[in-house]
Phi, psi and omega in degrees: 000120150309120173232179209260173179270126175266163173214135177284140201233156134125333199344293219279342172270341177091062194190052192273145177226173176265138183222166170200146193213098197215169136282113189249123170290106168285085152225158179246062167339306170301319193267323166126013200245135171243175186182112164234131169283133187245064188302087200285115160319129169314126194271164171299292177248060161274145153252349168291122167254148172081357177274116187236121161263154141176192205217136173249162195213171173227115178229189161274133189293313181282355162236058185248113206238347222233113182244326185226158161351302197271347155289328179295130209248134165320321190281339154281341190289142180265330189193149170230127185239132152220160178172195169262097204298356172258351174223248204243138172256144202242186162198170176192140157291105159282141143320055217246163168293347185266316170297311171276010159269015228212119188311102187081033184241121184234140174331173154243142162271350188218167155270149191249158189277137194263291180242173186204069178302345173303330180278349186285165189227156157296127166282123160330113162280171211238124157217158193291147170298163186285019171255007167230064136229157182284170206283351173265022177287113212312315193304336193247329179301297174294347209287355171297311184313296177316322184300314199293319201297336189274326161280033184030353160316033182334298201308303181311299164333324196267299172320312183298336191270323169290335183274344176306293189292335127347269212314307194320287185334270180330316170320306188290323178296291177311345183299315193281318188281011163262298222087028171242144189274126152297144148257083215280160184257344178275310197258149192295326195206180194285286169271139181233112169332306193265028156067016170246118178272148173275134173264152175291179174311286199293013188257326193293304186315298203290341186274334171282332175297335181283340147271022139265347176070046181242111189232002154320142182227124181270131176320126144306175179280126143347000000 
């Protein structure tokens, strides 16, 4: 499974949201089943928000041609999903060549509820007090932003976050001018082509102390 790319939205009314607008990949090798999600870019002056299709199939690993929902031709589709990924998500079965080939699979006549997130809570998060996290530590690194953005003080938010984002550059800079390599401390390397990051020794300690609800870190190099 693939995920997909968000965006914090809203600066300029002072009214931030979350939006996503991507593909998301679904497979199964075993059974032999895709799925792609389609989270459908926010029109400027659109009001649909949060819309999200797509279609599941049967496809072959060594020919599979097919990136988004609307390349897949009716006659493979098995299922069809749309909904609101912030409200209620539906499917529905067609009367497609792939369903009636296809054993125990029957149309739908109505579309069915997959989920219905609305009634769900956010799970709490389990974080350390701010006298045990370090200080590039996100909760702490940002809570200056965060405090102004909650104090509605935009402009201020907006400054503290450039200079946050300075100091980062100049850090990279000075970096280059020594001739010196990043290292990241959890992770193998900044980035991963296929997009699964590797972890180091020490990225492996800290994700087992974090299932453990052990969330001390000892400070690094800066």
């Amino acid at each position: 499974m693939t995920h997909p790319d968000s965006q914090l939205n809203g600066f300029l009314r002072g009214n931030l949201y979350i939006s996503v607008a991507d593909v998301v990949v679904v497979e199964c090798p075993k059974t032999g089943l895709k799925a792609l999600l389609h989270y459908v870019e926010e029109g400027y002056f659109s009001k649909a928000q949060n819309r999200v299709i797509g279609v599941v199939y049967r496809y072959d690993p060594d020919n599979d041609r097919y990136t988004k929902p609307k390349d897949v031709p009716d006659s493979e589709v098995l299922a069809k999903i749309e909904g609101d990924w912030k409200d209620k998500i539906y499917y529905t079965i067609p009367s497609s060549k792939a369903v009636k080939g296809h054993p125990g699979l029957e149309p739908t006549k109505e579309k069915q509820l997959i989920l219905d997130v609305g009634p769900l809570m956010p799970v709490p998060k389990l974080v350390p007090p701010p006298e045990e996290q370090l200080d590039n530590e996100s909760r702490k690194l940002w809570q200056d932003v965060s405090q102004a953005i909650n104090d509605k003080k935009f402009n201020d938010a907006t400054r503290i976050k450039q200079d946050i984002e300075q100091y980062q550059r100049d850090k990279a800079a000075q970096r280059e001018r020594d001739n010196t390599e990043f290292k990241p401390r959890f992770f193998t390397r900044p980035t991963d082509p296929n997009g699964k990051p590797e972890l180091t020794e020490e990225g492996r300690r800290a994700l087992t102390g974090m299932q453990e609800l052990q969330f001390h870190l000892q400070p690094g190099i800066s």
